[in-house]
Residue, then its C-alpha position, 0 to 999 in steps of 0.5 A: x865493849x860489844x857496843x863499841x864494836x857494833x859502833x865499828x862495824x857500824x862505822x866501817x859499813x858507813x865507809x864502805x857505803x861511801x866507798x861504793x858511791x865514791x866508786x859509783x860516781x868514778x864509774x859515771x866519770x867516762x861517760x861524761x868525759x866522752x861526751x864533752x870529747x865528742x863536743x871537743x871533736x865536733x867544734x874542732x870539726x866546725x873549725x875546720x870546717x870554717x877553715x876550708x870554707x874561709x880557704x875555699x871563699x880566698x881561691x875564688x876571690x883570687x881566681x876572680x882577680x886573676x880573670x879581671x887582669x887577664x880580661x884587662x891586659x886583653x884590653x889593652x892588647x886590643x887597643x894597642x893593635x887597634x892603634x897600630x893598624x890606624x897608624x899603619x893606615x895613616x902612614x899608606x894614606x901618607x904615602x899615598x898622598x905624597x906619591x900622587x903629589x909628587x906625579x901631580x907636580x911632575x905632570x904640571x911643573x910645565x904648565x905656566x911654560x905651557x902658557x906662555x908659549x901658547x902666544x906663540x902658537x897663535x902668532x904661527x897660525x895667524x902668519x900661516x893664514x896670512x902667508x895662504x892668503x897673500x899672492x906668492x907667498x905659497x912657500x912662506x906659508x909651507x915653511x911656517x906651517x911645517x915649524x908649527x907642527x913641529x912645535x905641536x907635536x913637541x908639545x904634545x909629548x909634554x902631555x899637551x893636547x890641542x882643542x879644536x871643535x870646529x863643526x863639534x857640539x859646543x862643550x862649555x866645559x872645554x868651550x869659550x862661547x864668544x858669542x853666538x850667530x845664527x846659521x840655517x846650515x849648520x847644527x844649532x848649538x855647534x861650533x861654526x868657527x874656532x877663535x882661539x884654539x884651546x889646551x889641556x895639559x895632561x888631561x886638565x885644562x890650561x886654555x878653553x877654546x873661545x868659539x862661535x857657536x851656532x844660535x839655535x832656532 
């Protein structure tokens, strides 16, 4: 009996050992489960740290794309006025053009009249040279004379202007050199005597003058 007791107590000291190590081991528990909390806490931590780092990364990708189309649609805007400025040029140039074309045609659309009429001219100026030549014939020659200058100065308010460069250096620019002929008394190189004379029309020429010119040493 007293065996069978010692055997209980036996027994019971052997559960309350496991007891106490059961409780031990409970005891240990929430150091273990604090530290995979703080691992928990540190990889939610990277997370979201990652996170913010993929944000960070996609505001500057946009902020980059916004910068490029900004930077192209000033592109485009400065080509756009650089295209107006030069169409605005050509349209002045255009202007232009066709302003100085309209007062060319206006300051020469007479000018094939001109030259028809120039014959005329000339036949006046040989009937006044003839008419002072010829004995009596004083007052023909005054009438005719007076005709021609009207019809001269007409002319001349169509912009026409008379070349006679008797006794000038020649000019072969306005100049007809018909020939040349020597002549001790005059200049070399000048106008001894005017054959025909010559026009300008509105500053251009219509007829050069077709001159003796004096033959130089």
């Amino acid at each position: 009996m007293a065996e069978h007791k010692d055997s209980g107590a036996g027994a019971d000291h052997a559960s309350d050992e496991h007891s106490t190590e059961a409780k031990a081991d409970e005891t240990y528990t929430p150091d273990g489960d604090a530290e995979q909390q703080a691992e928990a806490h540190q990889a939610d931590g990277a997370q979201a740290g990652d996170a913010s780092d993929a944000g960070d990364a996609s505001d500057t990708v946009e902020d980059h794309a916004d910068s490029e189309d900004v930077s192209a649609s000033g592109a485009e805007v400065s080509a756009l006025k650089d295209q107006v400025l030069r169409a605005m040029a050509e349209m002045e140039n255009i202007k232009r053009r066709a302003a100085r074309d309209v007062e060319q045609a206006h300051k020469f659309a007479v000018e094939k009249l001109i030259g028809d009429l120039f014959p005329v001219i000339d036949s006046l100026e040989k009937a006044v040279e003839t008419a002072t030549a010829t004995q009596g014939a004083e007052a023909i020659a005054e009438g005719v004379e007076l005709s021609l200058k009207l019809f001269v100065d007409t002319l001349a308010k169509s912009g026409v202007e008379q070349i006679d460069p008797l006794g000038e250096p020649f000019d072969p620019q306005v100049h007809e050199a018909m020939t040349m002929v020597p002549n001790p008394d005059a200049e070399p190189n000048s106008v001894m005597d005017v054959m025909q004379k010559g026009y300008v029309l509105n500053g251009r020429l219509v007829r050069a003058a077709k001159v003796i010119v004096v033959k130089g040493d």
